[in-house]
VOVO-234527 format. One line per 8 residues: number of its first residue (from 0); their letters; for each residue x, y, z of N, C-alpha, C. Coordinates in steps of 0.001 Angstrom, whole numbers, plus 500000, padded with zeros to 6 digits. Example, Ala and Ser with C-alpha at 12.3 -4.5 7.8 and 13.67 -1.06 7.14 Angstrom:
<rs>
0) as) 513190:494310:507800:512300:495500:507800:513200:496700:507800; 512850:497750:507080:513670:498940:507140:512900:500030:507870
</rs>
This chain:
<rs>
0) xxxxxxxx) 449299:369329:765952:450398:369410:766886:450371:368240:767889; 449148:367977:768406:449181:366291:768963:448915:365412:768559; 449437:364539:768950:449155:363303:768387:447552:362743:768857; 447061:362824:770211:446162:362194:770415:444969:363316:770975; 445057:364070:770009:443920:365158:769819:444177:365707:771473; 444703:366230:772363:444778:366677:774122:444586:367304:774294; 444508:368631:772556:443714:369933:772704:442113:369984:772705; 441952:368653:771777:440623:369117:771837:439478:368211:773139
8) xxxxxxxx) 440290:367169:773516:439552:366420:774243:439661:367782:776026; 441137:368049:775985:440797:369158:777236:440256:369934:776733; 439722:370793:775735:438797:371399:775580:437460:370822:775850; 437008:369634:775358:435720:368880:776128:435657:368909:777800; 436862:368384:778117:436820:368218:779691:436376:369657:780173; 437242:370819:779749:436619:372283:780534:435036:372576:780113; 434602:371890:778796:433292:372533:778581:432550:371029:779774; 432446:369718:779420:432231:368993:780898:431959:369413:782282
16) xxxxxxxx) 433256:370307:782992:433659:370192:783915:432442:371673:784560; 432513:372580:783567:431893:373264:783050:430135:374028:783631; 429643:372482:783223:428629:372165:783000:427997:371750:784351; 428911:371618:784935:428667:370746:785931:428376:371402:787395; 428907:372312:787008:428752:373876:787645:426791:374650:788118; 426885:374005:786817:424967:374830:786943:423876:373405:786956; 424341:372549:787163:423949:371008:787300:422509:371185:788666; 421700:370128:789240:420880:369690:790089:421630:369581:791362
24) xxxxxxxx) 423156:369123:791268:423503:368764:792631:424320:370074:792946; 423988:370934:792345:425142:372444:792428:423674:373441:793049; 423925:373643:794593:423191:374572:795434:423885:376124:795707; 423396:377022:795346:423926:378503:795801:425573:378445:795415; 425448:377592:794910:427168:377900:793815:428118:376885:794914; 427385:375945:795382:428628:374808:796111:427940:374214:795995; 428796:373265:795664:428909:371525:795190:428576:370771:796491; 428098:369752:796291:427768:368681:797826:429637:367805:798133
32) xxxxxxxx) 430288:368384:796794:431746:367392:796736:432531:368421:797800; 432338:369680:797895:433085:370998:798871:432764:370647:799994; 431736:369791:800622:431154:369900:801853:431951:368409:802042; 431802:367420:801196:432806:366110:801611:434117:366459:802013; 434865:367400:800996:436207:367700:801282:436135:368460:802295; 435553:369542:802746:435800:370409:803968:435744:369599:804950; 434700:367768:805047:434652:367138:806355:435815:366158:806531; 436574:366475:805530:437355:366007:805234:437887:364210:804570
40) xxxxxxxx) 436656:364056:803782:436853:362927:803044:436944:363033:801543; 437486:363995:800997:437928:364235:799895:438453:363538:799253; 439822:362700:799949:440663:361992:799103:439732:360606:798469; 439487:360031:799587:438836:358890:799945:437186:358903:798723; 436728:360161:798850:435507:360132:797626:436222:360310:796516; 436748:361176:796016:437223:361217:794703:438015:359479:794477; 438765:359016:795223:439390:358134:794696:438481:356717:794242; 437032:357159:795101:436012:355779:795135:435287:356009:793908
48) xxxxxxxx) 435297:357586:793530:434234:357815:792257:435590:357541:791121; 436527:357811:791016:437135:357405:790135:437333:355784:790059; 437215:355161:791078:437308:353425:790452:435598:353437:790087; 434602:354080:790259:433397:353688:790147:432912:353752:789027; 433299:355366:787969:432932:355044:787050:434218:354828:785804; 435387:354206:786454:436327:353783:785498:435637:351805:785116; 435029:351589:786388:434416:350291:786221:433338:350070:785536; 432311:351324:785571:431464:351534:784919:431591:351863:783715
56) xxxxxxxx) 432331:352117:783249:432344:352289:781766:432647:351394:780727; 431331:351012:779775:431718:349798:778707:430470:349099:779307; 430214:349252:780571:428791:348822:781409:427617:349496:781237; 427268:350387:781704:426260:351373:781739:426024:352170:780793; 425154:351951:779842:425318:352695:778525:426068:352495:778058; 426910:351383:777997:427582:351043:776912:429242:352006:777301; 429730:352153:776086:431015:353029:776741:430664:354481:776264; 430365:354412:777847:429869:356353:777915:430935:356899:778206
64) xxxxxxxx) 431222:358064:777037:432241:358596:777258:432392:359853:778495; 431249:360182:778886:430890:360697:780307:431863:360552:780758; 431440:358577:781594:432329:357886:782457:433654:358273:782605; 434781:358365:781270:435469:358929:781324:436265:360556:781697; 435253:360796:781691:435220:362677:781932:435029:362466:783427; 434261:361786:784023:433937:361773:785397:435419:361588:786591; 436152:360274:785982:437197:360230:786194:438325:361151:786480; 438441:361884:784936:439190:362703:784973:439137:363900:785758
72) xxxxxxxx) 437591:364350:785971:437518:365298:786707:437646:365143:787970; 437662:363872:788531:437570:363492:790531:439234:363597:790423; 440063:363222:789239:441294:362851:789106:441779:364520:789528; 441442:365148:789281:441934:366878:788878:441169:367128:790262; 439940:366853:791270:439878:367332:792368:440770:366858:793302; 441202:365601:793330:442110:364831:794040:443365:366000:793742; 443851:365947:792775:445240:366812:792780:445382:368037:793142; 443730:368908:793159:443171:370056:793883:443432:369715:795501
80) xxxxxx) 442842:368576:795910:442874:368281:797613:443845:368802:797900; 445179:367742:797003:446567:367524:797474:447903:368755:797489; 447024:369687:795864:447809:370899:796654:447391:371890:797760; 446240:371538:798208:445651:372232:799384:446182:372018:800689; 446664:370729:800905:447390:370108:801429:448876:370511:801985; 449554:370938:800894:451037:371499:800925:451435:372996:801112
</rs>
């Protein structure tokens, strides 16, 4: 039904995004990224980690497809900020 597989790659991104959940930097079930946005530099980090590892990628390990997931996911907190916002 797609052309560029969107089912299965968002299926990667939720198992990713996921993951990331029970991770080293995930304390008592909050993220150190909840405490940026509550001080209110949310926009401003997500938008720096998304040029960081959109630059990084093809660099660091080669083209880690991570990198890309990383993106997408600061991309999807950013649009989280912004309907918080309205």
């Amino acid at each position: 039904m797609y052309k560029y597989k969107e089912d299965e790659i968002l299926e990667e991104l939720k198992e990713y995004i996921d993951a990331t959940y029970g991770e080293h930097y995930s304390r008592n079930r909050f993220q150190a990224t909840e405490f940026i946005i509550d001080s209110g530099h949310g926009e401003g980090f997500c938008v720096g980690n998304m040029m960081k590892y959109s630059q990084r990628y093809g660099k660091k390990d080669g083209k880690n497809r991570k990198d890309i997931l990383k993106v997408i996911h600061y991309a999807i907190i950013l649009l989280s900020i912004e309907d918080d916002r309205e």
